[in-house]
N, C-alpha and C positions, 0 to 999 in steps of 0.2 A: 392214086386214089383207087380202088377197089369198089367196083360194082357191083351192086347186088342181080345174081341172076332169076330172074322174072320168070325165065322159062322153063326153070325147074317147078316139078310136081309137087305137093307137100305130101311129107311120108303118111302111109296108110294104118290105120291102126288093124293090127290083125292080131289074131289071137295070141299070137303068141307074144305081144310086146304084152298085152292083158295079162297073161300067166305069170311073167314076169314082174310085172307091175306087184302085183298080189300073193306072190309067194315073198318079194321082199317086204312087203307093209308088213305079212305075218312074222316074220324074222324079226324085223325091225320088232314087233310087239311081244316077240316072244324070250326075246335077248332083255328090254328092258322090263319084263316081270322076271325072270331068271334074277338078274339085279339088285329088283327089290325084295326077293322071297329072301336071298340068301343074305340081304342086310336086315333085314327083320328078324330074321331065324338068328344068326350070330351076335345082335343088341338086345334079344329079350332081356326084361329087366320084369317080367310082371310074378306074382306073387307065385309058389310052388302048394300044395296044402296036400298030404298022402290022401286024407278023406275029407270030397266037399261035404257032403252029408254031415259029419261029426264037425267042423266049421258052420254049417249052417244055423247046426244047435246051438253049439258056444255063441255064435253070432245072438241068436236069441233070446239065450240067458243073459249075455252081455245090455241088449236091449231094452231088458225089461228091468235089468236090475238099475239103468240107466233113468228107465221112465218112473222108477220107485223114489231115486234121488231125487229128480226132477221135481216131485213132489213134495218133497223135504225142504225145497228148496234155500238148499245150501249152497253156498257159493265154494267151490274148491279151486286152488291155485295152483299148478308145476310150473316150478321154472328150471329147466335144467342148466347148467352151468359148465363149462372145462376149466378145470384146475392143474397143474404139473403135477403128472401122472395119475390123474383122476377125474371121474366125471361124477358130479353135486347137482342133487335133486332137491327145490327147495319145494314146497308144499306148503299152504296154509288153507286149510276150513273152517268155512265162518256159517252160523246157523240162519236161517232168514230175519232176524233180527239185527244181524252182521257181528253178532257175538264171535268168539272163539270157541272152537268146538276141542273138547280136552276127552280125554282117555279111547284116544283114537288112534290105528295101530297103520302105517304107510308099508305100502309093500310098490314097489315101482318096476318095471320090468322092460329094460331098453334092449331094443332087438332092432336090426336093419333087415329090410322085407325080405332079400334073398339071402339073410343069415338066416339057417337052424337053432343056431345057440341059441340063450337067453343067458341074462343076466336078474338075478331078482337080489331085489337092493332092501334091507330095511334099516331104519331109523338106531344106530346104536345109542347105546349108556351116557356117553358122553353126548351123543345130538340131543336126544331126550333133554339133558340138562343143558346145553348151552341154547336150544331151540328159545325159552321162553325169554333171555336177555335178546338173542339175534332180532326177535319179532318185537321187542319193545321198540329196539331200535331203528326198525323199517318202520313203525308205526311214528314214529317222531319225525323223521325224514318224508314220511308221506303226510304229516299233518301239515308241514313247512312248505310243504307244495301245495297243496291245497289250500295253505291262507287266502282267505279273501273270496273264496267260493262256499256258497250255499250250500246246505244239507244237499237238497235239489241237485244242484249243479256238481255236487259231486257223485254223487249217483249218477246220472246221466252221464260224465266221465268215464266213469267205470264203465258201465254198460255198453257205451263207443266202444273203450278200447276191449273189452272183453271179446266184441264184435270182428274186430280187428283182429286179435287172434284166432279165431275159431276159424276166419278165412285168410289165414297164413298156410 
């Protein structure tokens, strides 16, 4: 058994264990921001724009032509889709009466934030014409899920899930 000696001092704090103390806490804090600077700088992922200034504008043309539709209020639909070796943008505009809005011209423009490219897509000869069969037939398919609910209650459907998207 091993006894504890009693008649030893307890060690003194003197400066210089202080100095010590306190140039390692800075290491210690200065190692892990070194750490995180250099994982934050190598994961950027946020947007690039050569001029915020001419972003700003667009941003507010974009805004206002936004709040002019708003006004309209038309209900507009994308859904994009993957296809083998293609990517399909379905689109439907409906006027506030929930009419179908016709001689209306789709231009789509799928871009990932840290691509430069763009891709701008419109509506060919052939969607043109097959668009009005396609849409009859979502509309029968969406009448058949809707049996049984009310003008009302399908509205407020819509409205949820519309909600639902816009916070996806």
């Amino acid at each position: 058994m091993v006894a504890a000696n009693d008649n030893r001092a307890p060690r003194p704090l003197t400066g210089r264990t202080v100095l010590i103390c306190l140039i390692g806490f800075f290491a210690v804090v200065f190692i892990a921001n070194g750490i995180m600077i250099s994982a934050a700088i190598s994961t950027f992922g946020g947007v690039e724009t050569a001029s915020s200034y001419q972003a700003g504008l667009a941003f507010a043309r974009e805004a206002a032509a936004a709040h002019a539709q708003d006004d309209l209020h038309w209900r507009v639909t994308a859904q994009v889709r993957h296809a083998p070796g293609a990517t399909l943008v379905d689109i439907e505009a409906r006027d506030s009466a929930g009419r179908p809005l016709a001689g209306l011209t789709a231009t789509a423009q799928l871009a990932h934030p840290n691509d430069r490219r763009a891709f701008n897509l419109e509506l060919t000869a052939e969607g043109k014409a097959v668009y009005p069969k396609l849409r009859a037939s979502v509309m029968k398919v969406l009448n058949r899920f809707l049996r049984g609910f009310t003008p009302k209650e399908a509205q407020q459907l819509e409205s949820f899930l519309q909600r639902m998207l816009e916070n996806a």
